[in-house]
C-alpha positions as CSV (number, residue, x, y, z in Angstrom):
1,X,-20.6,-5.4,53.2
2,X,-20.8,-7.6,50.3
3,X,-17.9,-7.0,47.6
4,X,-19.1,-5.1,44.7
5,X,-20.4,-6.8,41.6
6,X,-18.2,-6.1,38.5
7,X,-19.4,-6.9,35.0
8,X,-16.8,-7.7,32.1
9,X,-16.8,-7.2,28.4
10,X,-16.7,-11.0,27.1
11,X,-12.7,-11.0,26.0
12,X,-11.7,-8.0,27.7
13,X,-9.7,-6.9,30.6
14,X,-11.5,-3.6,30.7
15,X,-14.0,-3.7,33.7
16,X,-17.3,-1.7,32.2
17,X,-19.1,-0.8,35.5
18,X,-19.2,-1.7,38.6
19,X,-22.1,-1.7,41.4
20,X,-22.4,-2.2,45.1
21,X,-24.9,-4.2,47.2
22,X,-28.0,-2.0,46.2
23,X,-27.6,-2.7,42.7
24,X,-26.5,1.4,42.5
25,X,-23.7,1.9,39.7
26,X,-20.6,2.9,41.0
27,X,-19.1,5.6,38.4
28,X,-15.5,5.7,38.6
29,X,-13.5,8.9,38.9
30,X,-11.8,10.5,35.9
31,X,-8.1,9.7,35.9
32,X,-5.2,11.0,33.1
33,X,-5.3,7.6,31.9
34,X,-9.0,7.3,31.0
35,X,-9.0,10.7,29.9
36,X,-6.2,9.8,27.8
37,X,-7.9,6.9,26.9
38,X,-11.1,8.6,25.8
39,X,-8.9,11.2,23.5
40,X,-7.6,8.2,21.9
41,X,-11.0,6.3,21.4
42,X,-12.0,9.4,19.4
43,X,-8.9,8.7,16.6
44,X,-8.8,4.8,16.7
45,X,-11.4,2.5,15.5
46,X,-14.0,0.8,18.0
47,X,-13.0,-2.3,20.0
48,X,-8.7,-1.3,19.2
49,X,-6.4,-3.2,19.3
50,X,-8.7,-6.2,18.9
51,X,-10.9,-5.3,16.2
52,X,-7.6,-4.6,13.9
53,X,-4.8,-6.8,13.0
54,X,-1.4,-6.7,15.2
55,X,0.6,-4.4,12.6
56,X,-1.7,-1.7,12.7
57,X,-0.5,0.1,15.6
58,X,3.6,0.1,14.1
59,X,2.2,1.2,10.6
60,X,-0.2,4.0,11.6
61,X,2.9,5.5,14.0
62,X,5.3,5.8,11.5
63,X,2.4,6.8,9.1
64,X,1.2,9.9,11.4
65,X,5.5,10.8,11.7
66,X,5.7,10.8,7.6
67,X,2.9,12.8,7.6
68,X,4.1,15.5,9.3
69,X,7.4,16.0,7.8
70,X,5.5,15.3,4.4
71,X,3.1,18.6,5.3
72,X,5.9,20.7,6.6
73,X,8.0,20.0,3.2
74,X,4.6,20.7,1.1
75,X,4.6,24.4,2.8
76,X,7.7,24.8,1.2
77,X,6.6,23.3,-1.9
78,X,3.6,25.4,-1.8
79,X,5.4,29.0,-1.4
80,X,7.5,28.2,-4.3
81,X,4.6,27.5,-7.0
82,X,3.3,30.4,-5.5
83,X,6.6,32.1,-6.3
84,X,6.5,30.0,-10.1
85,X,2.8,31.4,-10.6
86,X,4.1,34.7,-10.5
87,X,3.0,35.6,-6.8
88,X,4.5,38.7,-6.2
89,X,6.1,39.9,-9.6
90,X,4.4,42.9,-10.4
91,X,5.2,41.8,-14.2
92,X,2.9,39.0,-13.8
93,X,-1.2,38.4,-14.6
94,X,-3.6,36.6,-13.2
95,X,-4.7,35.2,-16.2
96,X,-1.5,33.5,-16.9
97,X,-1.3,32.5,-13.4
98,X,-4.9,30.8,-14.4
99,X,-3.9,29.8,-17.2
100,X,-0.6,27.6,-16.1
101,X,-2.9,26.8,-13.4
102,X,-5.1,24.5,-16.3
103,X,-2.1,23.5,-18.1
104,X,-0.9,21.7,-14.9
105,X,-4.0,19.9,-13.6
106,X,-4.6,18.8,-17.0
107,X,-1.2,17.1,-17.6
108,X,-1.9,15.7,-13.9
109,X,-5.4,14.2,-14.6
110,X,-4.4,12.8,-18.2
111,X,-1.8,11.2,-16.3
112,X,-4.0,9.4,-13.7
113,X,-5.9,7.9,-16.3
114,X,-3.0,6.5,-18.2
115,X,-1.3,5.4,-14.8
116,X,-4.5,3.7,-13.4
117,X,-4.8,2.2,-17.1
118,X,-1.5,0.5,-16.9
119,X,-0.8,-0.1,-13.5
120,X,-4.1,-0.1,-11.5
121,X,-4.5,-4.4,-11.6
122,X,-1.0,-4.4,-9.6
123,X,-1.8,-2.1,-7.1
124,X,-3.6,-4.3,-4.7
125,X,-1.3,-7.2,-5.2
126,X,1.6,-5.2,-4.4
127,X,0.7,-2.7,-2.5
128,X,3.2,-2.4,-0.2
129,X,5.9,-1.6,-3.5
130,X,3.3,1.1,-4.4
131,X,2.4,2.8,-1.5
132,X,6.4,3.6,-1.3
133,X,6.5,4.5,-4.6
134,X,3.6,7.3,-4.1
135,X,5.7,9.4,-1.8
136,X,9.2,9.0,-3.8
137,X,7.0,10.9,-6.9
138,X,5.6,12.8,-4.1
139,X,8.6,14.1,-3.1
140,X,10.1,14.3,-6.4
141,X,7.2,16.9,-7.2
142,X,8.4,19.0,-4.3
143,X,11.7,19.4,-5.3
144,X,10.3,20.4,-9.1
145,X,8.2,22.8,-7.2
146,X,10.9,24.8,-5.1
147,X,13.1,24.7,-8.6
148,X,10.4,26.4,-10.9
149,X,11.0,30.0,-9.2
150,X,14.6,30.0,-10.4
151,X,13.8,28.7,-14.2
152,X,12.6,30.7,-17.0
153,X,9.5,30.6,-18.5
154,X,9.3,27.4,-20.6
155,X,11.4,25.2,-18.1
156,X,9.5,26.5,-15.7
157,X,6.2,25.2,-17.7
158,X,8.0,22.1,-18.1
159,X,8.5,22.1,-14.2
160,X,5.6,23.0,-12.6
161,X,3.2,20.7,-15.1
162,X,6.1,17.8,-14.6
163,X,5.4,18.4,-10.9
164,X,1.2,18.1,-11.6
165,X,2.4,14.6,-12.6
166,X,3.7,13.5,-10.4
167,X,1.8,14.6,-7.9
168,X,-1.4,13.1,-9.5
169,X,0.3,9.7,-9.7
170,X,1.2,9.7,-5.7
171,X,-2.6,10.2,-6.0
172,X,-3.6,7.6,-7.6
173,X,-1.4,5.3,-6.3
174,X,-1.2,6.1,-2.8
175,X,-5.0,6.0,-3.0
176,X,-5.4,2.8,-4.0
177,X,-2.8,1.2,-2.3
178,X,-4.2,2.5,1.1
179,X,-7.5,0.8,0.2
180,X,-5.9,-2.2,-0.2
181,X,-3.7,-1.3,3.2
182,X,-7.3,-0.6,5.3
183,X,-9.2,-4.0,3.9
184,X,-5.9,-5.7,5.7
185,X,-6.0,-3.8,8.7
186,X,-9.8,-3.8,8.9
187,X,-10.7,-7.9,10.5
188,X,-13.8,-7.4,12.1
189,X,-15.8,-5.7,9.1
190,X,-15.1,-2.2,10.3
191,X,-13.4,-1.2,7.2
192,X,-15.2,2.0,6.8
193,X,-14.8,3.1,10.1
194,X,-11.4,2.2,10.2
195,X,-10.7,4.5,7.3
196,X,-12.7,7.5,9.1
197,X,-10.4,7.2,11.7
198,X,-7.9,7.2,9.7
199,X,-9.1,10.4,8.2
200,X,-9.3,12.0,11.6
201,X,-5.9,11.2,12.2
202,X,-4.6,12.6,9.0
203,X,-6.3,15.5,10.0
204,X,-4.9,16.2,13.6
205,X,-1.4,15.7,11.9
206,X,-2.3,17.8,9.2
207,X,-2.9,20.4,11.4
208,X,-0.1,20.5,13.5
209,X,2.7,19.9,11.0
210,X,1.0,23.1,9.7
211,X,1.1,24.6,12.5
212,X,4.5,24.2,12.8
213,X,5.6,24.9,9.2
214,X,3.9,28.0,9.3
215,X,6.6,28.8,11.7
216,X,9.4,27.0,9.7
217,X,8.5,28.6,6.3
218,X,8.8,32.1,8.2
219,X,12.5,31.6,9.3
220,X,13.4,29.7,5.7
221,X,14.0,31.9,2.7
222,X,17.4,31.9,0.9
223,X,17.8,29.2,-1.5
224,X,20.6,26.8,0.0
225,X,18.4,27.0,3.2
226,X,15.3,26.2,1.1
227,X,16.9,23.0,-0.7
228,X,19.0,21.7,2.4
229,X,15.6,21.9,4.6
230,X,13.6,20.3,2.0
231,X,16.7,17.8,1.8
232,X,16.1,16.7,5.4
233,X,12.1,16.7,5.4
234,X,12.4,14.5,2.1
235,X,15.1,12.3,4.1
236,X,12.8,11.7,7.6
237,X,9.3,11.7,5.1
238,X,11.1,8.7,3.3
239,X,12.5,6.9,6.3
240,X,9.3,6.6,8.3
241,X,7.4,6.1,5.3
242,X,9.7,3.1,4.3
243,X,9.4,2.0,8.4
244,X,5.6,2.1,7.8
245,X,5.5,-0.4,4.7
246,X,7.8,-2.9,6.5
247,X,6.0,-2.8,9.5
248,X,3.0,-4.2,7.3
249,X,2.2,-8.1,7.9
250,X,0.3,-9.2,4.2
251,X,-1.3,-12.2,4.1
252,X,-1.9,-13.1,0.9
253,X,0.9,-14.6,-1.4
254,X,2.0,-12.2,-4.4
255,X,4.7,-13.2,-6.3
256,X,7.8,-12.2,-3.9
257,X,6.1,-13.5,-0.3
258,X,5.4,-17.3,-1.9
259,X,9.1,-17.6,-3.7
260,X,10.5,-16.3,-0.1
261,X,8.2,-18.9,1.2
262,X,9.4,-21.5,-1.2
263,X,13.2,-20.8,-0.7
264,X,12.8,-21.0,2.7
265,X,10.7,-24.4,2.6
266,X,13.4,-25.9,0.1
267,X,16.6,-25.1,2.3
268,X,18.0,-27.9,4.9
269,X,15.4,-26.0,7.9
270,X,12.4,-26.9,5.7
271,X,10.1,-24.4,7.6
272,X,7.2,-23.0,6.3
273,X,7.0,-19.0,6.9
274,X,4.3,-16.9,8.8
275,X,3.3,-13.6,7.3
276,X,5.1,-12.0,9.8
277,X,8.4,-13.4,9.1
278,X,8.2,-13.3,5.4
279,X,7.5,-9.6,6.1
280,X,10.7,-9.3,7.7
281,X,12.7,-10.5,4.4
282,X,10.7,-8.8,1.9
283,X,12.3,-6.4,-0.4
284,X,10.1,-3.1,-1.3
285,X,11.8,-1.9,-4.3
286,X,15.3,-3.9,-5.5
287,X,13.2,-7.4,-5.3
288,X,14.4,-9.5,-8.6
289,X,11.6,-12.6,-9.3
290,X,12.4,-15.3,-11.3
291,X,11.9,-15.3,-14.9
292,X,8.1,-16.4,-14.9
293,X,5.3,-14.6,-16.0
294,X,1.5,-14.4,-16.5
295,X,0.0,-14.0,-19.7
296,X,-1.4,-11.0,-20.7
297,X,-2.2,-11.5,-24.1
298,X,-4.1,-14.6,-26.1
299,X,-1.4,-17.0,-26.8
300,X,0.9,-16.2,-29.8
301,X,0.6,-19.3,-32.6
302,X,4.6,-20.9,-31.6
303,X,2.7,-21.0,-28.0
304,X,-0.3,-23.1,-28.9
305,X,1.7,-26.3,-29.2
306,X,2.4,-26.6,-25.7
307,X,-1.0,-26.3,-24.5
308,X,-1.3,-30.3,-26.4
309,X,1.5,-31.6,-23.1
310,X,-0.6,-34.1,-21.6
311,X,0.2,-33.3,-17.6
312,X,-1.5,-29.9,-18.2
313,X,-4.4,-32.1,-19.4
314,X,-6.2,-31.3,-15.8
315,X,-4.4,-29.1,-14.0
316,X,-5.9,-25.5,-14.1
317,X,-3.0,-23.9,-15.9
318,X,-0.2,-24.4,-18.2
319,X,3.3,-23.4,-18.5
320,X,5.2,-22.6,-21.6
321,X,8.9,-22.7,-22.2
322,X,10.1,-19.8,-23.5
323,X,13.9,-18.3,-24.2
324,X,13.6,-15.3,-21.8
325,X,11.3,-17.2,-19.2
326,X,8.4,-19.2,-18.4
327,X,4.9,-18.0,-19.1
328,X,1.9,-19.3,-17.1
329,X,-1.5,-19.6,-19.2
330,X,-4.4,-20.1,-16.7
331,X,-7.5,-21.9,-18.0
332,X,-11.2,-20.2,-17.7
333,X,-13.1,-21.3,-14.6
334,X,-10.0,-22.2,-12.3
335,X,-9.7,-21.3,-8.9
336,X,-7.1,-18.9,-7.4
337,X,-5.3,-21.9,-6.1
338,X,-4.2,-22.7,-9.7
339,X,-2.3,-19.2,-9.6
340,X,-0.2,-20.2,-6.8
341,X,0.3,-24.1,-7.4
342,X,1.5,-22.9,-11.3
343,X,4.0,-20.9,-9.3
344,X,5.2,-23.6,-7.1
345,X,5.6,-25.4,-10.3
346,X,7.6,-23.2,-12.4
347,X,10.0,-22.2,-9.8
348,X,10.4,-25.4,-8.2
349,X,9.8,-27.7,-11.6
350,X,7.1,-29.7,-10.1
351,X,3.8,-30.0,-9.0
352,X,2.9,-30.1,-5.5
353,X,-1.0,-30.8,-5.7
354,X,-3.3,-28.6,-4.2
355,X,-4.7,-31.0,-0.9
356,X,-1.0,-31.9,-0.1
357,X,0.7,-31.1,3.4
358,X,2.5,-27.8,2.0
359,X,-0.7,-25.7,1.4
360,X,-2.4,-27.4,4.1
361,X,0.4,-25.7,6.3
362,X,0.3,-22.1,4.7
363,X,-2.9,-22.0,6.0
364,X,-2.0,-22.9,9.2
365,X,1.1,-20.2,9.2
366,X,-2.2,-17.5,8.6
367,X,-1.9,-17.5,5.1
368,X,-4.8,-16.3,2.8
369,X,-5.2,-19.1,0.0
370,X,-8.7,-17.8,-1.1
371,X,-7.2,-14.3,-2.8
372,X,-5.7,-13.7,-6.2
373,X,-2.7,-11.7,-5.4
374,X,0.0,-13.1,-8.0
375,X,-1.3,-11.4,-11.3
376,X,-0.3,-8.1,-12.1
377,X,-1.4,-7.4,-15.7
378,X,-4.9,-8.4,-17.5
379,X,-6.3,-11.4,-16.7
380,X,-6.2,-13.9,-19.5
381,X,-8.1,-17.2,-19.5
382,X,-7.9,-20.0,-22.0
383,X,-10.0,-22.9,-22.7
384,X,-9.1,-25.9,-23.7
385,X,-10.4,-27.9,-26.6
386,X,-9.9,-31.2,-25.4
387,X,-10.9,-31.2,-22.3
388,X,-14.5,-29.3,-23.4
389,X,-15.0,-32.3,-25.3
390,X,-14.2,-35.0,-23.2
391,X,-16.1,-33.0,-20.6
């Protein structure tokens, strides 16, 4: 008998079907593993692990584990607003149950405006920083929440719409920052599948750390036990949440990943850094930049002089010397390379042109050149003068 004919997915190990000498497919038998496998297929996106980048996997483990401890704390949280509404208290209404009710979301939503006003340019470039910070004003909400029940009325006002704040900002920002965290993941154009999955995972989580909570928040009343539990959900929600944002590989250069890569390419080893090991040395919270900045207002009339220097003459950007720092004007119609070589420049103090070996070797090390990841504020462009004319 002539060996069966096996047909192969074009770069993949997985055989898809097998036949035997009469051209009759041979279906295979259902094993744990494949039935494992076709569990999984239902929660990860299509073509996994190859259709995502490598740090997917680490990142949406300790994800699923912050999740869980994050909905098991938020029964808690829940049961005490419950308790701050007046659930309970025979002296209380409904209306002013209601009525706290509005006072709270509205504080919350004003807030998200204002926070997605100020800060919602910087999300994307550091997203990692503000995916963090989401569940520390998260968490912060949940301790407001289980202190309202013991405050009197006003404080507890106070409390309860302080804790609509916050939680409105993890909203926003944890939002947005997961966008940006999906479009990375995502390399094969599957980015909206990849964030249904994604949904489906948050729900299967959501469901059993509910489960379980359920159970928890029967056994958990006194205070202490309230506060030390929460304590110790907060602890593990911030661990593996912290786990998660380190575990992410970012390829483009913000501020932070290019000076780590500049350090690094100025010491004695000279080596230029991959994303992965830049991600390694990255700082989520405590990182300190240099004193340079972007502009994010139309040049003041003491900074107009400078823009007349001659070696900015045509270069895409220009640098002015100032007592607190350097501040980086970029000129209208530049490309995002002149974001990054006006970095180079005013932490290194000289220009390294754009078509020279070091950028020529980012790219090599995986680095995304083509993306403007380095301003955090409003854009602001200047044209100059000179150059229009002899143009």
């Amino acid at each position: 008998m002539a060996p069966p004919k096996i047909i192969k997915a074009l770069n993949e190990s997985e055989v898809i079907c097998t036949y035997d000498e009469a051209s009759n497919p041979i279906i295979p038998k259902k094993t744990l593993r494949s039935i494992g496998k076709d569990v999984l297929d239902v929660f990860l996106p299509a073509g996994y692990p190859h259709t995502v980048t490598p740090d997917y996997t680490p990142y949406q483990i300790y994800d699923s584990l912050q999740a869980f401890s994050s909905t098991i704390a938020s029964l808690l949280s829940s049961r005490a607003v419950l308790q701050g509404f007046g659930v309970g208290d025979s002296t209380s209404s409904a209306t002013a149950a209601v009525l706290l009710t509005v006072v709270q979301e509205s504080t919350g939503r004003l807030a998200t405006i204002f926070f997605a006003h100020r800060h919602g340019q910087a999300i994307e470039p550091e997203c990692k920083y503000y995916r963090f910070l989401a569940d520390i004003v998260n968490d912060s909400a949940f301790f407001l929440d289980i202190l309202s029940p013991a405050l009197p009325t006003y404080p507890k006002i106070l409390a309860l719409c302080g804790a609509g704040v916050l939680r409105a900002l993890c909203g926003i920002s944890g939002g947005a920052a997961k966008a940006s965290l999906s479009a990375h993941f995502a390399k094969n154009g599957n980015l909206a599948e990849l964030n249904a999955k994604d949904g489906s995972q948050e729900t299967v989580i959501s469901l059993l750390g509910m489960l379980v909570g359920s159970l928890f928040v029967h056994f958990v009343h006194g205070k202490m036990a309230v506060v030390v539990s929460m304590i110790v959900l907060v602890g593990v929600h911030l661990w593996t949440n912290y786990q998660a944002v380190c575990s992410v590989q970012m390829r483009t250069l913000n501020r932070q990943r290019l000076t780590i890569i500049l350090e690094e390419a100025s010491s004695p080893r000279g080596a230029i850094l991959r994303p992965d090991q830049v991600a390694e040395k990255e700082r989520i919270l405590t990182w300190v930049g240099p004193r340079i900045t972007f502009a994010t207002t139309f040049p003041r009339l003491r900074e107009i002089s400078h823009f007349k220097n001659q070696k900015y003459r045509n270069r895409g950007y220009v640098i002015v010397q100032q007592p607190t720092g350097q501040k980086i004007f970029l000129k209208q119609g530049t490309p995002t390379m002149a974001a990054l070589e006006a970095w180079v420049e005013a932490h290194t103090g000289s220009h390294w042109p754009a078509d020279s070996t070091f950028w020529k070797s980012l790219k090599a090390a995986g680095w995304d050149l083509q993306t403007n990841a380095m301003e955090t504020g409003p854009s602001v462009r200047i044209v100059m003068g000179d150059e229009n004319k002899s143009a």
